[in-house]
Backbone as CSV, one residue per row, in Angstrom:
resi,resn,N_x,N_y,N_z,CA_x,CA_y,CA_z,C_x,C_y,C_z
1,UNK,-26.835,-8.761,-116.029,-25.997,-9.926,-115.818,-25.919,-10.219,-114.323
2,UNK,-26.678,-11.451,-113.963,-26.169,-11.516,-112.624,-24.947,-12.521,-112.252
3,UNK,-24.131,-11.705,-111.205,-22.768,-12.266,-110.591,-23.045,-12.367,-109.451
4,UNK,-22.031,-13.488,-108.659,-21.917,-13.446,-107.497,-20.122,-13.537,-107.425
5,UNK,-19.517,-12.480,-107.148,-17.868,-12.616,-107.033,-17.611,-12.093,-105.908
6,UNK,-16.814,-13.061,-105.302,-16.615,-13.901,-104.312,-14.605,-13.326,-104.144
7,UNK,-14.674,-13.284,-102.619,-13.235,-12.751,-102.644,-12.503,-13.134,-100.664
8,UNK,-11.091,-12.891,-100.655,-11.257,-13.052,-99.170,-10.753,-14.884,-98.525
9,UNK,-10.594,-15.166,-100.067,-10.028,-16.639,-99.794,-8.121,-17.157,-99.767
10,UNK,-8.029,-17.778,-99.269,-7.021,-17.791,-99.625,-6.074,-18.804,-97.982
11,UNK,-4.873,-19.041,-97.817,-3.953,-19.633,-96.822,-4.098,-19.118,-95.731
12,UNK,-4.130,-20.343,-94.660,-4.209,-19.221,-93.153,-3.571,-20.750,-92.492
13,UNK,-3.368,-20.401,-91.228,-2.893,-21.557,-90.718,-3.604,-21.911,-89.940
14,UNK,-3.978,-22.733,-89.034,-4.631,-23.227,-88.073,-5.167,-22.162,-86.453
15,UNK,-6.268,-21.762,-86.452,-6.656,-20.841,-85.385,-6.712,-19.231,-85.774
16,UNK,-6.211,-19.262,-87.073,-6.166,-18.098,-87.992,-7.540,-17.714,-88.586
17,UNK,-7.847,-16.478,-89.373,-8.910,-16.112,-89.429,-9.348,-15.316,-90.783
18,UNK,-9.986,-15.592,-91.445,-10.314,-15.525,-92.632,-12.030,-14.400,-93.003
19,UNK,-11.911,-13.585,-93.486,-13.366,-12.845,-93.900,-13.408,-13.101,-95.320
20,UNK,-14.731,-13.988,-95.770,-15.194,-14.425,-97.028,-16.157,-12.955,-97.482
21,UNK,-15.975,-12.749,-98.853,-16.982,-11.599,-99.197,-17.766,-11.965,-100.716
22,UNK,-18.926,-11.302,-100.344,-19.411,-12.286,-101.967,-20.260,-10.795,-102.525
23,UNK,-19.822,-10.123,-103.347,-20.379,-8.767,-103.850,-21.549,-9.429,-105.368
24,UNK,-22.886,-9.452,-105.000,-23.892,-9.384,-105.974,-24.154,-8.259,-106.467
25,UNK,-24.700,-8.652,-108.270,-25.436,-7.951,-108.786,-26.428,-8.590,-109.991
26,UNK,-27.006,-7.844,-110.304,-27.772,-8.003,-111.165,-29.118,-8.634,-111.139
27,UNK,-29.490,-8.502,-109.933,-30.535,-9.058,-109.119,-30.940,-7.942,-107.888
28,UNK,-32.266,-7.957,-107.331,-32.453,-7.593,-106.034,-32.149,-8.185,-105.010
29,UNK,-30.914,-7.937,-104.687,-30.111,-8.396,-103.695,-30.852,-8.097,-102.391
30,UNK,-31.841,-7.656,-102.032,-31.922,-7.635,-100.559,-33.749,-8.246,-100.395
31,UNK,-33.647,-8.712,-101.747,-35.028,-10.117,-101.418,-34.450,-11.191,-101.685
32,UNK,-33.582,-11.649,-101.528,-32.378,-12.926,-101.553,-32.425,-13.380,-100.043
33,UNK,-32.437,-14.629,-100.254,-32.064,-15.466,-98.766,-30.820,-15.542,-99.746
34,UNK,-29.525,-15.366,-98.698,-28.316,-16.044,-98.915,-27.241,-16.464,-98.445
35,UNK,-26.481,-17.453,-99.138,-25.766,-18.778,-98.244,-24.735,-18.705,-98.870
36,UNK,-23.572,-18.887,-97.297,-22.364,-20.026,-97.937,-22.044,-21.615,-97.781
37,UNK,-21.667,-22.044,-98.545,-21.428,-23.395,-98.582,-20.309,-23.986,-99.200
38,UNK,-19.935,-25.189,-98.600,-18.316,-25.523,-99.264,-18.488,-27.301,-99.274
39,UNK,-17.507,-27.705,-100.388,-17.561,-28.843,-101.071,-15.754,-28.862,-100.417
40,UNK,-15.538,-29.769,-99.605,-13.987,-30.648,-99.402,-13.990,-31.874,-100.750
41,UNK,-12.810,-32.090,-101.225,-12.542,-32.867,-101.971,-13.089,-34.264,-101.333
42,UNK,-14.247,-35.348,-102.484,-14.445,-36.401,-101.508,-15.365,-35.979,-100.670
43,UNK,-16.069,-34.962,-100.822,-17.025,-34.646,-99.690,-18.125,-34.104,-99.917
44,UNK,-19.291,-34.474,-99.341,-20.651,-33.441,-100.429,-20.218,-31.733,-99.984
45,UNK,-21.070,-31.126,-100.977,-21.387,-30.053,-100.353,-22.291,-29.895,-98.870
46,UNK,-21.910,-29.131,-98.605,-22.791,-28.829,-96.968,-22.965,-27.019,-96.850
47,UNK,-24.125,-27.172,-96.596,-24.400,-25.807,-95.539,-23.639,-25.034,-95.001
48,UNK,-23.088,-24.031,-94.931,-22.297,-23.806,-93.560,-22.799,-22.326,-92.890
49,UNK,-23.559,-21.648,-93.961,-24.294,-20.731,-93.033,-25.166,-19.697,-94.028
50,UNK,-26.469,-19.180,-94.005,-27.778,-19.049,-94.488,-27.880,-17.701,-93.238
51,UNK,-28.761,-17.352,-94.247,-29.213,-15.643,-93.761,-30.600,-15.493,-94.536
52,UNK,-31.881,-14.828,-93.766,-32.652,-14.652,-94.543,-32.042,-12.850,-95.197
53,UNK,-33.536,-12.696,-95.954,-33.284,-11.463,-96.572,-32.785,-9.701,-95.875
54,UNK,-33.446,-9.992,-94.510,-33.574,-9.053,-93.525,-32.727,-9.613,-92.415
55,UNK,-31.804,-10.469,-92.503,-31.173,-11.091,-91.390,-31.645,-11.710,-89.904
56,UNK,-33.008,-11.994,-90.279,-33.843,-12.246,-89.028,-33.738,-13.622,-88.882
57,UNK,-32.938,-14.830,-89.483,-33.545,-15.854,-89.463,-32.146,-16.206,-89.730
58,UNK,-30.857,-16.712,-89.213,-29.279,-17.396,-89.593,-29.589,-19.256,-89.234
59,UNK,-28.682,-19.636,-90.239,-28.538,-21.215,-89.438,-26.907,-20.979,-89.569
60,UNK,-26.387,-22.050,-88.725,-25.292,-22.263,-89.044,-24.526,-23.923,-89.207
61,UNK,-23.772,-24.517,-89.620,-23.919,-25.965,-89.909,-22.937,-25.805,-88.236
62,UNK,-23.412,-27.215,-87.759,-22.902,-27.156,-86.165,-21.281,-27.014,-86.252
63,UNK,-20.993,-27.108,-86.682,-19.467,-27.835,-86.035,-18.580,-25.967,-86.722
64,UNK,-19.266,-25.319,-86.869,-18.880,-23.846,-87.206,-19.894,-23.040,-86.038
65,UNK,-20.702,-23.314,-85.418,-21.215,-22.969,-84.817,-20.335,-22.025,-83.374
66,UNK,-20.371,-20.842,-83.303,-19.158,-19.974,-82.468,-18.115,-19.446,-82.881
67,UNK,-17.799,-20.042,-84.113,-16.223,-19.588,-85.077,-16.575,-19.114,-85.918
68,UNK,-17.852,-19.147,-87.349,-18.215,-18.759,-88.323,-19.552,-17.283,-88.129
69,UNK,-19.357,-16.533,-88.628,-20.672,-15.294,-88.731,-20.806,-15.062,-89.690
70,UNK,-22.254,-15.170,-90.612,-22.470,-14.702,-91.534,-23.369,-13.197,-91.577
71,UNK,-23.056,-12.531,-92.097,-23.561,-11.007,-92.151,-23.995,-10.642,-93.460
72,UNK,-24.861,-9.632,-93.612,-25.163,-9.141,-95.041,-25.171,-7.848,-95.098
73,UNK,-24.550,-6.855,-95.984,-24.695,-5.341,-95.975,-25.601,-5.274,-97.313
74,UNK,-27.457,-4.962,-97.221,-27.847,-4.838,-98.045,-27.550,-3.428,-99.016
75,UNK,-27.408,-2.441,-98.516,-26.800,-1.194,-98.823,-25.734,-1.881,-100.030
76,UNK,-25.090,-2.396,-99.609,-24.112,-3.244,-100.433,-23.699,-4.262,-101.417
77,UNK,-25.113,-5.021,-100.972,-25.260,-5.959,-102.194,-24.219,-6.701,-101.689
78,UNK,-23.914,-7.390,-100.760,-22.341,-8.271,-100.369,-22.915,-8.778,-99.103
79,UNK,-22.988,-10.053,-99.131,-22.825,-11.073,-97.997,-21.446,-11.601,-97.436
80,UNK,-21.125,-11.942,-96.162,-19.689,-11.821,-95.816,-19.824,-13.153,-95.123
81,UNK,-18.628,-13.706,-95.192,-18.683,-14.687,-93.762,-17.114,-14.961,-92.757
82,UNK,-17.266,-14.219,-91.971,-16.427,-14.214,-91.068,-16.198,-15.195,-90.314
83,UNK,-14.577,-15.782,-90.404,-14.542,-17.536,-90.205,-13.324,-17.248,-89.185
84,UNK,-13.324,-17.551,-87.898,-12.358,-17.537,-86.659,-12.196,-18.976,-86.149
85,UNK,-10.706,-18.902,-85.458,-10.516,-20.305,-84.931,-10.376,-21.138,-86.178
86,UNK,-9.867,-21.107,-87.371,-10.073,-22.158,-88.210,-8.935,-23.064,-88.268
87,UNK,-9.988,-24.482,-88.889,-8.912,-25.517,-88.035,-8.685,-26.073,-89.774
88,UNK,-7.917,-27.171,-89.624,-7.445,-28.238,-91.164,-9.052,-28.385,-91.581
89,UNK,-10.070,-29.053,-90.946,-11.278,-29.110,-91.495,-12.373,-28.742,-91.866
90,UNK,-11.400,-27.329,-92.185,-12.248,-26.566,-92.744,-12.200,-25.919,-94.048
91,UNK,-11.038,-26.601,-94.716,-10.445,-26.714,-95.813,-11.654,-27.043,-97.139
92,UNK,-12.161,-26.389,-97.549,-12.659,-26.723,-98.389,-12.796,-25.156,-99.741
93,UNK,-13.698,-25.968,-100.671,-14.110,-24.102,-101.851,-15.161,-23.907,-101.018
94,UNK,-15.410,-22.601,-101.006,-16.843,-22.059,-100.035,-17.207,-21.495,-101.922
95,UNK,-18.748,-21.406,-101.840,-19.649,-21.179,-102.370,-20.789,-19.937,-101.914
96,UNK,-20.829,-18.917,-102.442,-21.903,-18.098,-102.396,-23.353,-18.200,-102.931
97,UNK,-24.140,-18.349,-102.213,-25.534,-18.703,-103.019,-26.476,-17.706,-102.777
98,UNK,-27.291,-17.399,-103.831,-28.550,-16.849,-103.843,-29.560,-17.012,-104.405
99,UNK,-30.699,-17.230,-103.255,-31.562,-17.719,-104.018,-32.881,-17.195,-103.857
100,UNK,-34.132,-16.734,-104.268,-35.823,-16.162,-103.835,-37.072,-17.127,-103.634
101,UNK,-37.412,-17.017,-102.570,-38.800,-18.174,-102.205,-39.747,-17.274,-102.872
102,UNK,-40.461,-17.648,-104.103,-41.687,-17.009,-104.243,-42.832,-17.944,-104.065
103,UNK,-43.633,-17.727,-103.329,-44.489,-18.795,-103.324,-44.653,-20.330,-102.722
104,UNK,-43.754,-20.381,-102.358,-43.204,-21.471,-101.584,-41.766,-22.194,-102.073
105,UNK,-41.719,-21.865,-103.567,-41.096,-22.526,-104.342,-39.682,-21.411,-104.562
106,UNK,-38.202,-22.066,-104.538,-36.994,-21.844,-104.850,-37.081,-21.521,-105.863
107,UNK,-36.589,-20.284,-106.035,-36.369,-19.570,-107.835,-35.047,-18.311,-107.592
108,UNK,-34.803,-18.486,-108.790,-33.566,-17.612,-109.467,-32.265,-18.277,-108.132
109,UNK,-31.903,-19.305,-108.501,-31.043,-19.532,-107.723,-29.597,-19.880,-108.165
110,UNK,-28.596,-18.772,-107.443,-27.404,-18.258,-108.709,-26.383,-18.907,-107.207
111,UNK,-25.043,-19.244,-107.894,-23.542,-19.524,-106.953,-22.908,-18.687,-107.407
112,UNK,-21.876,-18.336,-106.749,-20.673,-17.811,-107.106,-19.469,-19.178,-107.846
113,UNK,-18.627,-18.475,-108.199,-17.470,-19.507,-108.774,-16.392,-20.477,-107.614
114,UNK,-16.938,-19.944,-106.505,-16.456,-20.707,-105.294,-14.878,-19.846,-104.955
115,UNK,-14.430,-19.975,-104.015,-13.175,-19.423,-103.416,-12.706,-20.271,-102.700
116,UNK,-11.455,-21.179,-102.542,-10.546,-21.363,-102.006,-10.231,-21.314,-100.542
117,UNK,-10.223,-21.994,-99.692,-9.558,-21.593,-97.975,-9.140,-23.015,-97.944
118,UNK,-8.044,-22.544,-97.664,-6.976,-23.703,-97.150,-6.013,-23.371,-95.520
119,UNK,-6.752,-24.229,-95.083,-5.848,-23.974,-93.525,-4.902,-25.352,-92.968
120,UNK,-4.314,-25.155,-92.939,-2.540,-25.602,-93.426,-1.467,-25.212,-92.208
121,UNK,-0.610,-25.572,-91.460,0.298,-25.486,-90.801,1.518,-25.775,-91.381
């Protein structure tokens, strides 16, 4: 059965600081490129930060760029994303993704159930 559960969400106030955790299984978790991403109400989903399999390769969506780190403990099977400085607009569900390039082509590509961050004064 593969999961992606997702934890680490929840109220913070403005400049406050939040660690997202997303514990996989049921997959080979450490040939996974994997991402978080978050949907604001009214708002597409977006990017907000990607890791290859070996951590050699991060993006981050700009405007998180210095405040957000994404990390992976393959030992662990858990991708993290460590979110500092967070402001109201950053309020959105974050999303855990995983997904395998074989061949050029995107396959087995699983989310988590999304988590919650609300930053609020």
């Amino acid at each position: 059965q593969v999961q992606l559960v997702e934890s680490g969400g929840g109220l913070v106030q403005p400049g406050g600081s939040l660690k997202l955790s997303c514990a996989a299984s049921g997959f080979t978790f450490s040939n996974y490129v994997m991402s978080w991403h978050r949907q604001a109400p009214g708002k597409e989903r977006e990017l907000v930060a990607r890791m290859t399999s070996t951590g050699g390769n991060i993006n981050y969506l700009d405007s998180v760029k210095g405040r957000f780190t994404i990390s992976r403990d393959n030992d662990k099977n858990t991708v993290y994303l460590q979110m500092n400085s967070l402001k109201p607009e950053d309020t959105a569900v974050y999303y855990c993704n995983a997904f395998l390039v074989l061949f050029g082509s995107r396959n087995n590509d699983y989310w988590g159930q999304g988590t919650q961050v609300t930053v609020s004064s």
